[in-house]
C-alpha positions as CSV (number, residue, x, y, z in Angstrom):
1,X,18.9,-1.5,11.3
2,X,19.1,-4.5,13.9
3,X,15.0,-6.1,13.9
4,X,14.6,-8.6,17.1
5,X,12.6,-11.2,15.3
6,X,13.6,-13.5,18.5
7,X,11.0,-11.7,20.0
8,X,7.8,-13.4,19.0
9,X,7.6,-17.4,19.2
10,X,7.0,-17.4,15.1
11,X,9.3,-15.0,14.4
12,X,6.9,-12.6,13.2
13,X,7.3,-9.1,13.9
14,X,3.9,-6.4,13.2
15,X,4.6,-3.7,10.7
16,X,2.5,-0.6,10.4
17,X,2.5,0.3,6.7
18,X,2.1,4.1,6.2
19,X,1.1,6.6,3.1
20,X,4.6,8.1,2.5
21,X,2.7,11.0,1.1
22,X,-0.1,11.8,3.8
23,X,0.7,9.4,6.5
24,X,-2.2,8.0,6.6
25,X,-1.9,4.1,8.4
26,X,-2.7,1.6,5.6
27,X,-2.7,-1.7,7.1
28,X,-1.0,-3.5,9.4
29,X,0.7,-6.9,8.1
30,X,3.5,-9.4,9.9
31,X,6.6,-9.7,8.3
32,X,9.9,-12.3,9.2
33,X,13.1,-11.6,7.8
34,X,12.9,-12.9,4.1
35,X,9.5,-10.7,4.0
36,X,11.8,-7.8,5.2
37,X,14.7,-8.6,2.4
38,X,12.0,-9.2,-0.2
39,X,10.2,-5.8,0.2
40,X,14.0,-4.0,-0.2
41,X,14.5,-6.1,-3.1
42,X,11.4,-5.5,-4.9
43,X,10.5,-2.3,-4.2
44,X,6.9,-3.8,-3.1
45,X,5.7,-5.0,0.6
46,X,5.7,-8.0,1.3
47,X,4.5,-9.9,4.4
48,X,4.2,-13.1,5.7
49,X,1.1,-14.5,5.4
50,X,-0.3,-17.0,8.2
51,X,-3.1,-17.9,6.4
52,X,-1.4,-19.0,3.0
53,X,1.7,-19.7,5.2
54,X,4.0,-18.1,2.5
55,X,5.6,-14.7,1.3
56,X,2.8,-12.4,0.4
57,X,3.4,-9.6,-1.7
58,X,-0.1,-6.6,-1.1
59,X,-1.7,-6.5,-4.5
60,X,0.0,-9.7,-6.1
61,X,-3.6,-10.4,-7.4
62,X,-5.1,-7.0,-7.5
63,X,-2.3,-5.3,-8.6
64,X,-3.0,-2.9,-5.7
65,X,0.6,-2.4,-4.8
66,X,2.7,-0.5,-1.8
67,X,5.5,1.1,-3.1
68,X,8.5,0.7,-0.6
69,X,10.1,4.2,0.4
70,X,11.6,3.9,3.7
71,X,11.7,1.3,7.1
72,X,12.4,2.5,10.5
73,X,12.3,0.3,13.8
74,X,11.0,1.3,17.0
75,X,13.4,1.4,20.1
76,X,12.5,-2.1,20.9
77,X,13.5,-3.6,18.1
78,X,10.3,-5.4,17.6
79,X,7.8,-3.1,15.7
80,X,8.4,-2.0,11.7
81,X,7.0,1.3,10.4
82,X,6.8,1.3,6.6
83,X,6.8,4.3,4.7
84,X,4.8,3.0,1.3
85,X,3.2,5.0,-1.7
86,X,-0.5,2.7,-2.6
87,X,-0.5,2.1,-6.5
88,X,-4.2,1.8,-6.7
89,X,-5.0,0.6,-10.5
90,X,-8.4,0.1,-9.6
91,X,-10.2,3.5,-10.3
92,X,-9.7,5.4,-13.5
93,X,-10.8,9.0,-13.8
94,X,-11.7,10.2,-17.0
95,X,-12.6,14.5,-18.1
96,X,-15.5,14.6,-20.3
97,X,-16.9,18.0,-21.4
98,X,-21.0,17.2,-22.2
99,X,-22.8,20.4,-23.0
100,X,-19.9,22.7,-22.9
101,X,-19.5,21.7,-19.2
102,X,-16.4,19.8,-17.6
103,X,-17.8,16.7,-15.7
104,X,-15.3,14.1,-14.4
105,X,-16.3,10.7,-14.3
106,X,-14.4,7.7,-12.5
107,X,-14.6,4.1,-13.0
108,X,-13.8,1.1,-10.8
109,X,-14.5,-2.1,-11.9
110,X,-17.9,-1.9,-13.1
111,X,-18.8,1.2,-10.8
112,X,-19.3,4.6,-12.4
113,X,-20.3,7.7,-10.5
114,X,-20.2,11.5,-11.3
115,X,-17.1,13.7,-9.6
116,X,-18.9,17.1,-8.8
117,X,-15.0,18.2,-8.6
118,X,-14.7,18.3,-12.0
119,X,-14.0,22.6,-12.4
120,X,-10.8,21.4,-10.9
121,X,-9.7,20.2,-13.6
122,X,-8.7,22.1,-16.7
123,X,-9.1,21.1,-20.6
């Protein structure tokens, strides 16, 4: 897989981060050559950021990761799609039965709310 990071004057070439599972587009991030070698390495994207002008690895802090699966280039040479699976560690869903009833409740941060999908779900 040949990547024309020549392209763009910083060396930076956009890539489109997509739910391996549903293919949703997650985000789009910038990425140079060591951000490239560091995803395959680590099993996590990692960009460049401009901002903190460094290697930036989504959910170093939150611990929100992307899970790398795959990387394809476009014909060009200048665009990266990234196949990714989102560890989200943020919400935790928990089965309660109150009353003799199933209820499911889910918790992020200090957020709680009632899942009405709760007869999905089995004991």
């Amino acid at each position: 897989m040949e990547i024309n990071y020549a392209k763009y004057p910083d060396g930076l070439v956009p890539a489109i981060v997509q739910d391996a599972k549903t293919s949703k587009v997650l985000m789009l991030g910038f990425m140079n050559e060591a951000a490239v070698n560091q995803t395959k390495e680590l099993g996590k994207v990692t960009f460049f950021s401009r901002s903190k002008n460094r290697l930036w690895t989504k959910g170093e802090e939150s611990e929100n990761y992307l899970l790398f699966k795959e990387m394809k280039v476009d014909c060009d040479q200048d665009t990266i799609l990234i196949k990714a699976v989102p560890l989200d560690r943020s919400v935790i869903q928990v089965q309660i039965l109150v009353g003799g009833e199933k209820r499911m409740w889910q918790f992020s941060g200090s957020i709680r709310k009632y899942h009405p999908a709760a007869e999905n779900f089995r004991r």
